[in-house]
N, C-alpha and C positions, 0 to 999 in steps of 0.2 A: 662565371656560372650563371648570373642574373641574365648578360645576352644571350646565352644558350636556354632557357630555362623561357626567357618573357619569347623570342623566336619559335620555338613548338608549341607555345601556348596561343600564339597568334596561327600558327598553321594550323591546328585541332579547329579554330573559332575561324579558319578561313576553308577548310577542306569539305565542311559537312556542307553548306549552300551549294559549292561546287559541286559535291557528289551526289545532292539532291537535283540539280540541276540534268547533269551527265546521264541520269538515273531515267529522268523522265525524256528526255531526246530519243535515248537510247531503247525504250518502250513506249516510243512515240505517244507520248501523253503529253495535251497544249502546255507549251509556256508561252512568254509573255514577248519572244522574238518570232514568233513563228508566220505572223505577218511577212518578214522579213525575208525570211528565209526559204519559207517552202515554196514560194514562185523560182529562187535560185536551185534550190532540189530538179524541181520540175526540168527549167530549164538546160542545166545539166543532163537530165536524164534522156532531154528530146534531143538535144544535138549529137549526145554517144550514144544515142537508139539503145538504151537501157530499159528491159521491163522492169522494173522494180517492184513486180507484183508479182513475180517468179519466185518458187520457192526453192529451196535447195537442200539435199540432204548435206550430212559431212564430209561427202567424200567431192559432192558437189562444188563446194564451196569452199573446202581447202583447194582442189586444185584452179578454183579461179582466182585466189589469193595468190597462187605460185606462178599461174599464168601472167596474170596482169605485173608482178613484180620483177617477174623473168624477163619480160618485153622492155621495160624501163632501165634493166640494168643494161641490154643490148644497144639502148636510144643514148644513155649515158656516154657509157664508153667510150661511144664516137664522138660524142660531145668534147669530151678531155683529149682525145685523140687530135681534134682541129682547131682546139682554144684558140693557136694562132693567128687565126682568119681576126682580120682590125674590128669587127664589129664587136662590142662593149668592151672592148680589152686596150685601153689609154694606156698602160703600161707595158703593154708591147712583148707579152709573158708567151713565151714557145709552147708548143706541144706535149704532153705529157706519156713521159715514157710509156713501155706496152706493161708491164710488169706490174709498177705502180698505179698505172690507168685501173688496172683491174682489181687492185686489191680497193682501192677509191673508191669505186662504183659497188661492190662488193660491200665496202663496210658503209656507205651509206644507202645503201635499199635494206640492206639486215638492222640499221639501227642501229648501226656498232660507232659509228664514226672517228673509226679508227685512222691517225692522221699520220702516213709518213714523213708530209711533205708540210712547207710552209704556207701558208694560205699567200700570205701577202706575197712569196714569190714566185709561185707554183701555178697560181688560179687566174685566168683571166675575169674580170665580173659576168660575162657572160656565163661561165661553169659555176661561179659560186651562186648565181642565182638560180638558171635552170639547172644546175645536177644538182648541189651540195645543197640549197634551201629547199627545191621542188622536192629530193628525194627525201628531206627532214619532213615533210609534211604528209608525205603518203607512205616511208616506212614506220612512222608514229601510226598513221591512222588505219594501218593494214595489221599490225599487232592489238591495237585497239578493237579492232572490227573482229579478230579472230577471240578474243577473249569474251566479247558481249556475245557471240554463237556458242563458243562454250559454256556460255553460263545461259542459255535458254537451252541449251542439250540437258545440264545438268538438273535446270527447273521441269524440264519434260513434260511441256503443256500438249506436244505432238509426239508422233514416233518417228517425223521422220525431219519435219521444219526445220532445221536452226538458222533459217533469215537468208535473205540474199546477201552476198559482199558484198555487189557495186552500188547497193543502198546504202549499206554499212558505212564501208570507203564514204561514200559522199558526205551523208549526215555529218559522219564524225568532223570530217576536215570543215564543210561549211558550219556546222550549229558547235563548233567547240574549238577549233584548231585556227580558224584564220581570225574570226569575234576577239577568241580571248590575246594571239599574236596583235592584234590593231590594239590591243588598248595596253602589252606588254611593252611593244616595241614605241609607240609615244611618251611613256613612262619612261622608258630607258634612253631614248632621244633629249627627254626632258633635263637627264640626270649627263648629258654630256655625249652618249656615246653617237657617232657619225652616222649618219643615213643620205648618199649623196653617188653619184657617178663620177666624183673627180679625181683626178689621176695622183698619185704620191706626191706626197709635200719633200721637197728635197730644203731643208735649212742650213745655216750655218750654225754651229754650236761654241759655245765660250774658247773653247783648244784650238778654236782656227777651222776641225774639218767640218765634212758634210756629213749628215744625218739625214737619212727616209722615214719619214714618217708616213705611214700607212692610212689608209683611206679609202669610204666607197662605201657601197651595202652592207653596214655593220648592224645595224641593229634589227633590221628585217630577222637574218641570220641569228642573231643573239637569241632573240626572244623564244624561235621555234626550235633551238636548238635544248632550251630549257624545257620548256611548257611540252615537248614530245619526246624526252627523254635520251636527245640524241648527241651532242655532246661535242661536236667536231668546231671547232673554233673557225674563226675569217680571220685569224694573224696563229703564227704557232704558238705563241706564248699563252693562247686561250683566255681565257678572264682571269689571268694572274697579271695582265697588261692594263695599264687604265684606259686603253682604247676601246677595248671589250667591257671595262668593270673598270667606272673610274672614282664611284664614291660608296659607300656605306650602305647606300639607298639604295643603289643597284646593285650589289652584291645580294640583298635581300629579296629586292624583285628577282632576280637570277635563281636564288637560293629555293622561294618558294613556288617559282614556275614547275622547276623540275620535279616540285612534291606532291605538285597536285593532282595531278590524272592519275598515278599510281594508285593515290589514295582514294579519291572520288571512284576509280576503280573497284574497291574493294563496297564503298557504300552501294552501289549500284547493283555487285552481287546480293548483298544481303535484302533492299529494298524489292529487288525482282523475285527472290527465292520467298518475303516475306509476302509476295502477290499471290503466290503457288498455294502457300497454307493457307492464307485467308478464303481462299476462295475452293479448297478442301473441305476447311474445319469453321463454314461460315453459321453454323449453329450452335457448336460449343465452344471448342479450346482457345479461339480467338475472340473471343466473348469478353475471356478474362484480363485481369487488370494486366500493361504493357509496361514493362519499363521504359525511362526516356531514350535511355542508350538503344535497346532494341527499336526502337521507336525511328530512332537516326540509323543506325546503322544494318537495322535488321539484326537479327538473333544471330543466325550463321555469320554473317559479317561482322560482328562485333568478336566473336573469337576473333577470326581470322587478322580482323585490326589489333585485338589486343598483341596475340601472336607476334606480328610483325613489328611492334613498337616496342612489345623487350627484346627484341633481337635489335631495334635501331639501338636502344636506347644504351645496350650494354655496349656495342661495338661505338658509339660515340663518346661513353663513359673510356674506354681505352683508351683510345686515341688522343681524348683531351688530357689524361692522364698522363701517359709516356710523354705528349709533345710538353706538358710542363714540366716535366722532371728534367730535362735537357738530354746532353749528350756527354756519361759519364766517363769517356774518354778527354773529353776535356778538362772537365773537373779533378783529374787526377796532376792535368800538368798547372793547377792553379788556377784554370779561367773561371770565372762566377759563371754560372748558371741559374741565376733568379729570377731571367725572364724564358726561362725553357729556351725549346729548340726553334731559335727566329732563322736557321737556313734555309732559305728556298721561298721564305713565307714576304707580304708583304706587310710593311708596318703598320699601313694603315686598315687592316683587317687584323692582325696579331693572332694570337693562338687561338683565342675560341672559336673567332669566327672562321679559321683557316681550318680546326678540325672537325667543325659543323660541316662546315664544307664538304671536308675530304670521306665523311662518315654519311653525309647524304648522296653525293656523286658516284659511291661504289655499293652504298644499298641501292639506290632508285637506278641503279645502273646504269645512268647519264654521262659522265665521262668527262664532264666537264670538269676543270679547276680554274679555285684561284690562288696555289701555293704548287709547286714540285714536290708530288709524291715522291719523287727519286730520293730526297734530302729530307723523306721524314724517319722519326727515329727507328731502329729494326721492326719496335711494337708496333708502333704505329703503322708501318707499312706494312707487316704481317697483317694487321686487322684489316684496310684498305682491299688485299690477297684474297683474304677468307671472306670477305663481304660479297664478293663476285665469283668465290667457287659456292657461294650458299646461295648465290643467287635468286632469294626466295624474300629479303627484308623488303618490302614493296614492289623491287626489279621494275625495269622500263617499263612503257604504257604499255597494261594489258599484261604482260608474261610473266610478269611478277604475279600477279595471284593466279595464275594457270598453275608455275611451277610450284604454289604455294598448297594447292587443292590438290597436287600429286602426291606430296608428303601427308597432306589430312586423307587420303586414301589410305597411304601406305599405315599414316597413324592407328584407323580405326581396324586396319587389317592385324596388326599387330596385339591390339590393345581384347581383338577378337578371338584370338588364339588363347591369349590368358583366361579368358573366361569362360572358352571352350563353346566358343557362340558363333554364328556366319556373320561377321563382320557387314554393319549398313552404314551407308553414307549417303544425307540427305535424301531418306528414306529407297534409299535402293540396294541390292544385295551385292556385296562386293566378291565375286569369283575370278575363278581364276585367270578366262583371259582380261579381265581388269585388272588385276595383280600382276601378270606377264607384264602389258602394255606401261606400268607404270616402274615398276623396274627398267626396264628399257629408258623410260626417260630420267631416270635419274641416275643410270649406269653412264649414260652419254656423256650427262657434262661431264665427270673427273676423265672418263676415256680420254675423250679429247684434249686435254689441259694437260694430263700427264702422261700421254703416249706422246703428245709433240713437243712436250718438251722435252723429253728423254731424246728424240730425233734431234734437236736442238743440240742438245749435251755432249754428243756421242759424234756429230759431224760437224768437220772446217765451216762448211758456210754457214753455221751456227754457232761454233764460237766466235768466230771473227767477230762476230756481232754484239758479244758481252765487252764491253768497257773496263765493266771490275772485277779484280780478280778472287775469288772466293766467295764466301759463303753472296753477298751480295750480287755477286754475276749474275747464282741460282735465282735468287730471289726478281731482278728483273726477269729471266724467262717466263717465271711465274704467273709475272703480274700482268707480261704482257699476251700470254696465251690463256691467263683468266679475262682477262680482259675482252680479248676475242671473242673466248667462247661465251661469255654472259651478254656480250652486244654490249660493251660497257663502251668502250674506245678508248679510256687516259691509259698511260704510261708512265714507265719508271726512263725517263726521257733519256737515261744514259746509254740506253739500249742503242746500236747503227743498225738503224730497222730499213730504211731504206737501201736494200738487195734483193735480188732476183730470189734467195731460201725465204728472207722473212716475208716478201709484200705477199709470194705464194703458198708459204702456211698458213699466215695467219689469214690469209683471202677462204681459205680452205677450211677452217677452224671456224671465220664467222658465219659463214657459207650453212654448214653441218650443225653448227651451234643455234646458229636461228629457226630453220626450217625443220630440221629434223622432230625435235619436240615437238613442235606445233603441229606436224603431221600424226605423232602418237599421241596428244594430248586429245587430239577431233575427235581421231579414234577410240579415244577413252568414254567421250562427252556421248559419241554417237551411240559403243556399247548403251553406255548406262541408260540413254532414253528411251531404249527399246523396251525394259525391265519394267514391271508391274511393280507399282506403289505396294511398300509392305507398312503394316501397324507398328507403331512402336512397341513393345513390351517393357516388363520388368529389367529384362537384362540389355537393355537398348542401350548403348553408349553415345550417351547426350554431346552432341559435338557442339551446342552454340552457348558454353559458358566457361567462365574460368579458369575451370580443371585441363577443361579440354587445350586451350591457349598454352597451357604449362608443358602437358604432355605436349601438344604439337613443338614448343621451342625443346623439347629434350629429344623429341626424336631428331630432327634438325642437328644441333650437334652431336650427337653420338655418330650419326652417319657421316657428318665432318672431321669430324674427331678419327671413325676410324679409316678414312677414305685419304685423308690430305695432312692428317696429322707427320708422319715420317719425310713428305719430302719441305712439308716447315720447319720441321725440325733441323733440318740440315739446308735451308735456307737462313730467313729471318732468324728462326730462336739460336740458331749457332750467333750469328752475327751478333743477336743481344749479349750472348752470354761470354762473346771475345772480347768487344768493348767494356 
C-alpha cells in the first residue's frame, strides 16, 4: 500500500510542472527552452512549406489531421511490406504478411499499438524505427494537437479559429515529445535497457542449448511508447521482460511517462479555460481570493482531475484487492495463497506494483505491461475490461479528457432536465444538435466492442481464435475489442489473434474507434464556439467543484453499468463466481 500510495503522491508533485509547462507551449507563452526550440519550429516549418499563421476552422483542421495521418499509414505499410530489403535489418527478418501489415500500420497511427506479432521476430530495425517509433510520436502528437483545438473551440476566444494542426503536430512533438523522450530514454539506458544497432545475442545456456537474446533500438522505443500513451513493445513480452523493464527504477520511469500528458492534459484545459474568465471578469469575479488548487489546475480542471482520479483510484483499489486475495480455486485444494495471485506477474515487481500497473495501462489507455493480463484474477481482469470500455479515467494523450468533456455535457444535460433549466456548459447553451453529436459519441464505443464481438461469437474464424473455453474465452474477446476500440493495444495474450478475421476487425475497430470521435467531438467544440456567452444565474449548475466530480463519476458508471454490465456478467463475473 506504502508503494502505491508514496508512487501517486510523487506523480500529483510531478504532473502539475509538467502540466504547467504543456500549458504554456501549448498557448504559446515564453518558457525557458524556447531559445532552443523555436529556430527548429521555424525550420521545420520552411522545409514542409508550412504556413503556420493559417488559421483553420474545425472542419478545416480535422480533415488535415486525417489527411496527414492517412498519408503515413499508406508510407507505412509499404515499409512492413519490404522489411526484407538488408538495409538495418542484421537479422535478416522477411516481409510482413498483407493482413497483419495492415492491422500494424493501423494500430500504430490510431494509437492503439495493438501487437500481433513479436517485435524481436517480426520487425526488421528499420520498421521498428521508421514505422513503429515514427508513428509513436506523431500518432501521440496528432491526438494531442486535436484535443488542445478542442479546448480553444470550447474556450471560444474566436468563432471560427481553433489553431492550425501542422503547428500543433510540430510544437507538440518538438517542445514535449522528443525533449521529454531524450531525457526518458537516457534514464532508462541508464537503468540497463539496450540502445544499439546490433544483431541478436545467440548464447549458450546451463542445459547445453541456444538462447536469442534480443537487442537493438530499445529504449528510444521504450520511452515514447510510454510518455505518448502508445503501448506496442520492441520484444512481445513488452516490459514484463527485463530487456524492456529490467529494475524497479524503470518500471517507475515507465509507470510515470505514460501518466503524464494525460494528466498535464487536463491542467492545461483548466489553465487556458482560466485565461477566458480572467480576461471576461477582469474587474470583478476574478478580483476575488483563488484557491491553490484552482490556481494549479484551473477551476473547470480541477473537477475534471478530481473526476478522473476516483475513477483511477477505485478501479486500482480493485484490482490490488482481487490480485491479493489469490485464486480461490486453489485455496480449496489446499494451496496457500498469502502472497495473492503471482501468475503471470514478475517477482521482482509483485502485486502492487503489477496492479498499479495493470490499472494505469488500461486507464491512461497505453497498453503497455509488465505482468499478463490474461492470468489476472476474473476481477481484476474484469476491472482492466471496464477501464477501456470507460475510456474516460485519463485515456491516451489528448482523448481521454475529449471523451471526458462528452460525459460533462451529457452531465449538465441531464443534471438540466431535473431542474427544468437549458442545460450550460462552460458558459454555453447546451441544445440539441450538441446533445445529438454527443450521444453519437458515446453510443460508438460500446457499438463497436459489442457488435464485434458478437461477430466474433457467432463465426468459425472467431472462435478458432479463443484458446479457452467458457466464460474466459468471452472475457478475452472483450478485452481484446476493448482494447481496440479505446487505442489501448494490451491483451489477454491467450487470444490466436494473428488471422486474416482478427488482424481485419480489430484493424477495423481501431480504425472507427480512433477517428470517428474525434471527427464528432470537433464537431461538438465547433458547434459550441459559435454560441454567444450566457451569465451564469441562480439556477446555473456549477461545473468546476466537488459536487460536480461526483455527479460526473455516477453518471460515468450508470452508463457502464447499464451498457456493458450483461455481457460481464457472463464473462468475468460468471468466471469469478465458478472459481
Amino acid at each position: 500500500m506504502l508503494q502505491i500510495v508514496l508512487a501517486i503522491i510523487f506523480y500529483i508533485l510531478l504532473v502539475i510542472p509538467i502540466g504547467l509547462y504543456v500549458y504554456r507551449v501549448m498557448s504559446e507563452k515564453q518558457t525557458f527552452v524556447d531559445k532552443i526550440f523555436n529556430p527548429i519550429d521555424k525550420l521545420i516549418f520552411r522545409i514542409c512549406r508550412i504556413n503556420n499563421n493559417e488559421e483553420m476552422n474545425w472542419k478545416k483542421y480535422t480533415l488535415s489531421l486525417l489527411a496527414t495521418n492517412f498519408a503515413m499509414i499508406i508510407v507505412g505499410y509499404l515499409i512492413l511490406r519490404i522489411q526484407s530489403i538488408p538495409f538495418l535489418n542484421p537479422n535478416s527478418i522477411g516481409n510482413m504478411e498483407e493482413t497483419l501489415s495492415f492491422n500494424t500500420i493501423i494500430s500504430f497511427m490510431t494509437n492503439t499499438n495493438l501487437q500481433h506479432y513479436a517485435g524481436e521476430s517480426s520487425l526488421s530495425y528499420l520498421s521498428q524505427m521508421v514505422v513503429i517509433t515514427f508513428m509513436m510520436f506523431v500518432s501521440a502528437a496528432s491526438g494531442y494537437a486535436a484535443c488542445i483545438a478542442f479546448i480553444r473551440a470550447l474556450v471560444g476566444k474566436t468563432k471560427e479559429n481553433v489553431g492550425n494542426f501542422y503547428k500543433d503536430l510540430v510544437r507538440v512533438i518538438v517542445h514535449i515529445l522528443i525533449p521529454f523522450s531524450i531525457i526518458g530514454g537516457l534514464l532508462l539506458v541508464w537503468q540497463g535497457v539496450p540502445q544499439n544497432l546490433s544483431k541478436n545475442i545467440i548464447v549458450d545456456t546451463i542445459e547445453g542449448a541456444k538462447q536469442i537474446i534480443a537487442t537493438g533500438p530499445v529504449a528510444s522505443l521504450e520511452i515514447i511508447k510510454h510518455l505518448g500513451t502508445n503501448g506496442g513493445g520492441f520484444l512481445g513480452a513488452n516490459s514484463s521482460t527485463p530487456i524492456e523493464n529490467p529494475t524497479i527504477i524503470s518500471n517507475l520511469i515507465e509507470l510515470f511517462s505514460m501518466m503524464l500528458l494525460p494528466g498535464a492534459c487536463v491542467i492545461t484545459f483548466g489553465k487556458m479555460l482560466s485565461d477566458r474568465k480572467k480576461e471576461m471578469n477582469t474587474n470583478n469575479k476574478f478580483n476575488t481570493k483563488i484557491s491553490l488548487t484552482s490556481k494549479i489546475f484551473g477551476a473547470e480542471g480541477r473537477s475534471i482531475f478530481l473526476a478522473m482520479s476516483i475513477l483511477f483510484i477505485i478501479s486500482l483499489g480493485l484490482i490490488f484487492y482481487a490480485e491479493n486475495q489469490g485464486n480461490p480455486a486453489l485455496s480449496k485444494v489446499g494451496l496457500s495463497q498469502d502472497m495473492g495471485s503471482m501468475e503471470g506477474k514478475e517477482v521482482r515487481f509483485g502485486i502492487a506494483q503489477s496492479s498499479l500497473f495493470s490499472a494505469t495501462t488500461t486507464s491512461f489507455t497505453t497498453g503497455t505491461v509488465n505482468n499478463m493480463h490474461d492470468t489476472l484474477t476474473p476481477i481484476g481482469g474484469m476491472v482492466t475490461i471496464l477501464n477501456m470500455m470507460l475510456n474516460v479515467i485519463f485515456g491516451g494523450a489528448g482523448v481521454g479528457l475529449m471523451n471526458m468533456i462528452t460525459y460533462a455535457i451529457l452531465a449538465v444535460f441531464i443534471c438540466g432536465l431535473m431542474i427544468g433549466r437549458t442545460p450550460e456548459y462552460l458558459g454555453k447553451k447546451i441544445e440539441g444538435r450538441e446533445m445529438k453529436l454527443a450521444s453519437f459519441v458515446i453510443i460508438i464505443h460500446p457499438l463497436i466492442i459489442l457488435g464485434f464481438s458478437a461477430l466474433a461469437v457467432a463465426t468459425k474464424p472467431g472462435l478458432a481464435g479463443i484458446t479457452n473455453p467458457g466464460a474466459h474465452g468471452l472475457s478475452q474477446v472483450l478485452y481484446e475489442f476493448s482494447s481496440s476500440a479505446a487505442n489501448n493495444g494490451s491483451g489477454f495474450e491467450g487470444l490466436s489473434d494473428n488471422t486474416i478475421f482478427w488482424n481485419i476487425t480489430t484493424g477495423l475497430v481501431m480504425f472507427l474507434g480512433r477517428y470517428l470521435p474525434i471527427i464528432l467531438q470537433m464537431a461538438i467544440a465547433g458547434s459550441l464556439m459559435k454560441k454567444q456567452f450566457v451569465n451564469e444565474s441562480l439556477g446555473t449548475l456549477l461545473t468546476d467543484n466537488v459536487s460536480f466530480a461526483i455527479i460526473l463519476v455516477f453518471i460515468v458508471y450508470i452508463f457502464a453499468a447499464l451498457t456493458f454490465f450483461p455481457v460481464l456478467a457472463l464473462g468475468p463475473i460468471a468466471e469469478h463466481l465458478v472459481i
